[in-house]
Rosetta silent file (secondary structure, phi, psi, omega in degrees, C-alpha in Angstrom):
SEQUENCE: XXXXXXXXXXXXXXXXXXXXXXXXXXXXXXXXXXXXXXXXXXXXXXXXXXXXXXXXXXXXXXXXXXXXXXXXXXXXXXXXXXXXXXXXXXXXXXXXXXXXXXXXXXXXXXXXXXXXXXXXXXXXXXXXXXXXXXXXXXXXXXXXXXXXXXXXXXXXXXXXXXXXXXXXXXXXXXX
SCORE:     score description
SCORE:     0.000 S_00000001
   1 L     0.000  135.383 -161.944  100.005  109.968   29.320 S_00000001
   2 L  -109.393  138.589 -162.344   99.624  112.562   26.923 S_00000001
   3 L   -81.540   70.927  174.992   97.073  114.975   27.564 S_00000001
   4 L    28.275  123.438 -168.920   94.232  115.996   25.145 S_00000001
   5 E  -162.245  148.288  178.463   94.131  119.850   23.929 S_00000001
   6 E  -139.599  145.933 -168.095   91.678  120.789   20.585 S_00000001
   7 E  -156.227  120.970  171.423   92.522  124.084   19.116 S_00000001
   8 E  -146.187   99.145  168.841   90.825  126.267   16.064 S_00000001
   9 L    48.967 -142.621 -144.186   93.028  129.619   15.993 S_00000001
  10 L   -72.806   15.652 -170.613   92.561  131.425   19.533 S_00000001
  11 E  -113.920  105.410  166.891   89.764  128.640   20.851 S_00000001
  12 E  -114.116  172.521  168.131   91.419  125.739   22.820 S_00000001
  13 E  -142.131  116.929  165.370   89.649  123.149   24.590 S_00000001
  14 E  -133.690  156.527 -171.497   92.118  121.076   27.250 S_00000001
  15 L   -69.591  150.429 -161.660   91.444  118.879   30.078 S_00000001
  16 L   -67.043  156.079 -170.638   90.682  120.429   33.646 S_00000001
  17 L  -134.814  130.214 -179.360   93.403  121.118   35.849 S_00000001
  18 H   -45.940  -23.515  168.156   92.784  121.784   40.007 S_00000001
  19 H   -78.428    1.886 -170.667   94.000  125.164   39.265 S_00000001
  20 H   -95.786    2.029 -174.789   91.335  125.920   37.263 S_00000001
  21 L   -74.163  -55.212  151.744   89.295  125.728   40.116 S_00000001
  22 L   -25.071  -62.821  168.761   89.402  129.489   41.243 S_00000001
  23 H   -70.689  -19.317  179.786   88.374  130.826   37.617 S_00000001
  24 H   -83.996  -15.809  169.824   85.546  128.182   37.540 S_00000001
  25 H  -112.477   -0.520  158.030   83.802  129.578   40.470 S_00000001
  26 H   -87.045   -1.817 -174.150   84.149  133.196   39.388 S_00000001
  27 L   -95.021  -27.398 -156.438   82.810  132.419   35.617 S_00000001
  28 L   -91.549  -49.574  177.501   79.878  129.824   37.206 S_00000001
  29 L   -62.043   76.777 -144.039   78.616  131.990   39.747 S_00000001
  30 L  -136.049   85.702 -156.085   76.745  133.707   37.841 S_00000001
  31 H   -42.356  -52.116 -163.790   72.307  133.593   38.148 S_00000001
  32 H   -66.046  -21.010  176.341   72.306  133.884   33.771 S_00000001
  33 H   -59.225  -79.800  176.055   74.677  131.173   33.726 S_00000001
  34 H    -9.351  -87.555 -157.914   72.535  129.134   36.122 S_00000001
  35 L   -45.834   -3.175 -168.981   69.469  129.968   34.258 S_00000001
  36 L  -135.573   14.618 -178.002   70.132  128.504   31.336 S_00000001
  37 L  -115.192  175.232  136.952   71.442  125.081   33.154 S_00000001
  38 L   -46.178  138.717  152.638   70.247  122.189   34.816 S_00000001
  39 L   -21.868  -82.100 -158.899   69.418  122.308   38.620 S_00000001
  40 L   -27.045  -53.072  175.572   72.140  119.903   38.906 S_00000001
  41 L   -50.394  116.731 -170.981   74.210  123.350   38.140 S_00000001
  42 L   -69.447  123.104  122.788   74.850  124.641   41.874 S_00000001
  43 L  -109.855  128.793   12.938   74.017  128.244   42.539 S_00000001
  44 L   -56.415  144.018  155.381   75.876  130.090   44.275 S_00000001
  45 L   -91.448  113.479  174.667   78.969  127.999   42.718 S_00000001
  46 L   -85.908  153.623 -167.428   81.277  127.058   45.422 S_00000001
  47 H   -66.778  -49.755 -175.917   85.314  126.745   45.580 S_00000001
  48 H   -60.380  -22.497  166.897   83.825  122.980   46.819 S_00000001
  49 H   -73.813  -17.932 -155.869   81.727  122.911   43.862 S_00000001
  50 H   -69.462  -73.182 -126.460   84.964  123.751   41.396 S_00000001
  51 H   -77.397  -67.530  148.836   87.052  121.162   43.018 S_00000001
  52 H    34.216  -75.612  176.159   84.315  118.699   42.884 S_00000001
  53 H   -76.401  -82.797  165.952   83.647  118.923   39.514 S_00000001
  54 H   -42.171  -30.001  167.994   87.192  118.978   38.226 S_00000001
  55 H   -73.811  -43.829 -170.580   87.883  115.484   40.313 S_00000001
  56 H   -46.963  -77.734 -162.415   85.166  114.149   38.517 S_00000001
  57 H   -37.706  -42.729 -172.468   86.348  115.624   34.941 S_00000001
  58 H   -88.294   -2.682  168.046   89.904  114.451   35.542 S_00000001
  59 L  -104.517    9.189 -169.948   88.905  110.908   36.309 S_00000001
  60 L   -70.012  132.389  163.654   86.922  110.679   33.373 S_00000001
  61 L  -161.193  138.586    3.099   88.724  108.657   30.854 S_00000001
  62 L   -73.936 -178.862 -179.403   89.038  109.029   28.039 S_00000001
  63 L   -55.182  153.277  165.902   88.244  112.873   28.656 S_00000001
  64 L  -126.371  -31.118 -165.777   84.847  114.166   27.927 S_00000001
  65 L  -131.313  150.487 -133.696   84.378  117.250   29.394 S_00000001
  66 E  -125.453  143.880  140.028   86.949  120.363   28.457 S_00000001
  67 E   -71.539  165.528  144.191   87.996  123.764   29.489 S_00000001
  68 E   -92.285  128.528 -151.890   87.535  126.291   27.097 S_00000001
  69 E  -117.243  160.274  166.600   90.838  128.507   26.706 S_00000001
  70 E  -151.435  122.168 -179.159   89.994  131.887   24.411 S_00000001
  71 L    41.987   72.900 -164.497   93.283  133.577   23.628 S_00000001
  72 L    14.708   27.794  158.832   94.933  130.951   26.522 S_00000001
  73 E   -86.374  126.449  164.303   92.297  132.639   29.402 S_00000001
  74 E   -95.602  145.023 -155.486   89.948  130.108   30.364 S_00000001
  75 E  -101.059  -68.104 -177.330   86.113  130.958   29.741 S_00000001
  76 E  -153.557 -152.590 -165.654   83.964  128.203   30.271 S_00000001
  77 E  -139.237  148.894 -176.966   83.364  124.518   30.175 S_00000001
  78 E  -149.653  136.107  177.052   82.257  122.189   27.417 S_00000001
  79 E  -154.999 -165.109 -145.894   81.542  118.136   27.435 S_00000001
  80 E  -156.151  102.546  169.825   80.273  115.000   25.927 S_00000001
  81 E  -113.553   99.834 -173.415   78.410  112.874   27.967 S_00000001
  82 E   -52.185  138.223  120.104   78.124  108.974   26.564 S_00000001
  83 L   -28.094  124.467 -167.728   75.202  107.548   26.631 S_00000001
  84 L  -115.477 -154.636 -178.502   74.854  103.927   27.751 S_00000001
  85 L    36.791 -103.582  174.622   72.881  100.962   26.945 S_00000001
  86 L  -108.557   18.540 -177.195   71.379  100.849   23.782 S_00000001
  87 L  -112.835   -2.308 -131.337   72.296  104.785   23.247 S_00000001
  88 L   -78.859   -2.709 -169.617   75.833  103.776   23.994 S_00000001
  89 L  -101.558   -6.385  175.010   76.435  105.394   20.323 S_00000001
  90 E   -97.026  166.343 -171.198   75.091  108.822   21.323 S_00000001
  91 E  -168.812  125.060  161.479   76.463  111.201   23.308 S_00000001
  92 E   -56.450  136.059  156.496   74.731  114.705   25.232 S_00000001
  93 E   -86.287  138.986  144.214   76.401  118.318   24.444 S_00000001
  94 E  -125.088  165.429  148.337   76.456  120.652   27.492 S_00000001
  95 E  -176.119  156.100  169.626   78.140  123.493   27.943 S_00000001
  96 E  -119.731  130.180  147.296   79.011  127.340   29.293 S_00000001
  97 E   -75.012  107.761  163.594   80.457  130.378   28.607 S_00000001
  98 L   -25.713  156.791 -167.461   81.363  133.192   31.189 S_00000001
  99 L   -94.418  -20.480  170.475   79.290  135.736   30.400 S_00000001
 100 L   -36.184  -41.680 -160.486   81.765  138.794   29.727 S_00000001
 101 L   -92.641   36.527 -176.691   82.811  136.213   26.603 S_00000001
 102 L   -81.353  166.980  156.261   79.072  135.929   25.206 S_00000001
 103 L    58.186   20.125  170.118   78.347  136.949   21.411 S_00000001
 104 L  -118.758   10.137  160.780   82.239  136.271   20.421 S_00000001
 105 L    90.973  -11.578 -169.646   82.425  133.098   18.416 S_00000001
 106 H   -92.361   -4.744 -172.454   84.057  131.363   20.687 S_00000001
 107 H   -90.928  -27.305 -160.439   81.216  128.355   21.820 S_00000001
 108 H   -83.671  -18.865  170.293   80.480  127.812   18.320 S_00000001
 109 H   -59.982  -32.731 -176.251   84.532  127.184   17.205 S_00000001
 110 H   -93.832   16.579 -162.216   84.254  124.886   20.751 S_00000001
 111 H  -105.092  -55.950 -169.478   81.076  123.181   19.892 S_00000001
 112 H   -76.357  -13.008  173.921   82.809  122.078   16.194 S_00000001
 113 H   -93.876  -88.273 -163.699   86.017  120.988   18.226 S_00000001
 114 H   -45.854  -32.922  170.303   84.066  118.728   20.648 S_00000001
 115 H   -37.308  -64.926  167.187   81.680  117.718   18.029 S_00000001
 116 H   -48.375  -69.127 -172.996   84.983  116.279   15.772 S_00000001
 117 H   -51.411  -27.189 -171.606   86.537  114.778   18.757 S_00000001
 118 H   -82.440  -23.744  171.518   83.545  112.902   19.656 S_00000001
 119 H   -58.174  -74.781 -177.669   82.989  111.820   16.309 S_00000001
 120 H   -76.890   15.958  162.234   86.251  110.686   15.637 S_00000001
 121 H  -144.798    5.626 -178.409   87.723  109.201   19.298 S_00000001
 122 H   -95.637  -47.738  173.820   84.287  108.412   21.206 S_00000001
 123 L   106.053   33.548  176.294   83.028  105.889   19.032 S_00000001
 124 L  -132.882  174.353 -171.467   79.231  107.453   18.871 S_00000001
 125 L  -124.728  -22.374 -176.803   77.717  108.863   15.657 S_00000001
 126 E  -122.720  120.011  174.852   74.982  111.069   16.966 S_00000001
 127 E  -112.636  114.440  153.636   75.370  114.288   19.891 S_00000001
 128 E   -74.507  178.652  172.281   71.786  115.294   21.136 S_00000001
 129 L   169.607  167.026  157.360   71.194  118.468   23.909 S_00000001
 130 E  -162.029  140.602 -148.285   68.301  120.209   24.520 S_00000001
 131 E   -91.794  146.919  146.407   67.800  124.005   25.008 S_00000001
 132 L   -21.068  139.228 -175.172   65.682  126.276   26.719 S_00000001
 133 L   -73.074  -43.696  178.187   63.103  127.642   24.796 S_00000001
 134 L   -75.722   -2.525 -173.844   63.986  131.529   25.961 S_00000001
 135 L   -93.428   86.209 -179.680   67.997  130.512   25.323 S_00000001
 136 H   -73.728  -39.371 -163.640   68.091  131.925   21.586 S_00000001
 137 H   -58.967  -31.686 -177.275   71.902  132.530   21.671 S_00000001
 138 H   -91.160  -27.403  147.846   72.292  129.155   22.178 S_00000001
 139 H   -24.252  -45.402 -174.527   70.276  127.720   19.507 S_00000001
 140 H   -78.582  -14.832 -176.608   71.810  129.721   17.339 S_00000001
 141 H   -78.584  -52.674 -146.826   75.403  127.993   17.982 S_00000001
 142 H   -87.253  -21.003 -173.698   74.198  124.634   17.664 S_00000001
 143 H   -87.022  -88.589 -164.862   72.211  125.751   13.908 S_00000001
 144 H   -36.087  -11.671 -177.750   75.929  126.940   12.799 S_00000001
 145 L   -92.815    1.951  179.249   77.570  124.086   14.123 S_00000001
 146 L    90.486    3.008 -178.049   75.233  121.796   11.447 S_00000001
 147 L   -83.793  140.361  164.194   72.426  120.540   14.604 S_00000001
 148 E  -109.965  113.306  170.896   69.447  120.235   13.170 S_00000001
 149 E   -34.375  109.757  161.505   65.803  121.066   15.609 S_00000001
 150 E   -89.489  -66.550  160.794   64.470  117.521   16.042 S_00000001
 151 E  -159.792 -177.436 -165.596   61.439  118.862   18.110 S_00000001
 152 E  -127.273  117.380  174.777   59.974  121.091   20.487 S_00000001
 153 L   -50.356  126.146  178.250   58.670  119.544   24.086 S_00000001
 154 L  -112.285  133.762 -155.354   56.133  121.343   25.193 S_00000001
 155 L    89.439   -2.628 -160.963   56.298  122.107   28.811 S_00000001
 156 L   -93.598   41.177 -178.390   59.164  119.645   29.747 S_00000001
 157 L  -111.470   86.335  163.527   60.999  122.638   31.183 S_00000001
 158 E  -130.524  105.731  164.854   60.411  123.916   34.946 S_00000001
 159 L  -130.190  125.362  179.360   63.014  126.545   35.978 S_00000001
 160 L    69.324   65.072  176.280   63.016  129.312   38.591 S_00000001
 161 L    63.578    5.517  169.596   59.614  128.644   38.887 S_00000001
 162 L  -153.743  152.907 -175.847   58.196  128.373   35.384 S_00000001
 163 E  -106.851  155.509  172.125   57.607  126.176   32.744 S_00000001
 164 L  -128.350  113.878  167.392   59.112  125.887   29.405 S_00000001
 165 L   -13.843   94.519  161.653   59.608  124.773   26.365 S_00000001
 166 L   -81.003  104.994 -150.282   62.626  122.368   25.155 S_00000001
 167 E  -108.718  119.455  166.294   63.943  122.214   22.138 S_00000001
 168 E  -141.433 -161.552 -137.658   65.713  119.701   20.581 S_00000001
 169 E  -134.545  128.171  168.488   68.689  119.452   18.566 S_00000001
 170 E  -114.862  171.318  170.796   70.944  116.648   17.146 S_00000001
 171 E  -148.283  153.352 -159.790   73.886  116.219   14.429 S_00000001
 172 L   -97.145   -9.918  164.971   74.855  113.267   12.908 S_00000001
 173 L    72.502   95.001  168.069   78.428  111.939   12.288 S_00000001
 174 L   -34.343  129.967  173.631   79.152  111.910    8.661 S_00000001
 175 L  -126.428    0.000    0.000   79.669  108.426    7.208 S_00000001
């Protein structure tokens, strides 16, 4: 079966591999990563969380959720999560960058590579997410990547003890 890989110049996105486990708990264990996640996001991030995670990712089919390679080092994580029911045409963005690789161009080239794949092999027309209020960097990826600020929750946020603001953002599938 041949395996899925997305590429724009030094930005790859390919499916998880168990060796990938090791670099996945030194980029995720990380409090700013966390902080900018779901709960759901473990901290500390455990070698049990990696491996975990990656059995999921690799039984996923087709793939949804990606390494991120930057000059063939992998960086972070990126996915697509379908929707079901009567959303079944939608599909959630998440994703992270280690933080050494912040401010370098690479989530928004892996944002416009999942975006494209999901368009064209998922079979949905619309990817929602919704951000932190205090996560500016990441805002800012998803406005260059063509998401347009659909609204701002007020309050539906409580992390580390405080509430926040969510905002959010969708793009559309060209027709």
């Amino acid at each position: 079966m041949n395996m899925v890989k997305l590429t724009d110049g030094n930005i790859t996105l390919r499916e998880f591999s168990q060796k990938d486990k090791y670099r996945l708990v030194e980029l995720a264990n990380n409090r700013e990563i966390f902080n900018n996640l779901r709960d759901a996001f473990p901290h500390p991030y455990t070698l049990q969380n990696a491996e975990n995670f990656i059995d999921m990712c690799q039984k996923t089919k087709p793939p949804q959720l990606f390494a991120i390679e930057y000059d063939g080092l992998y960086v972070g994580n990126i996915g697509l999560h379908k929707e079901t029911d009567v959303y079944r045409k939608s599909a959630e963005i998440g994703y992270f960058l280690g933080e050494s690789y912040w401010n370098k161009g690479i989530m928004t080239k892996a944002v416009n590579l999942i975006c494209e794949y999901g368009f064209s092999k998922l079979d949905i027309v619309r990817i929602h997410t919704g951000v932190f209020d205090y996560n500016i960097p990441s805002q800012k990826v998803l406005e260059k990547c063509g998401f347009c600020k659909e609204a701002v929750f007020k309050n539906a946020i409580y992390k580390n003890d405080t509430l926040c603001d969510e905002v959010r953002y969708s793009k559309l599938k060209s027709i």
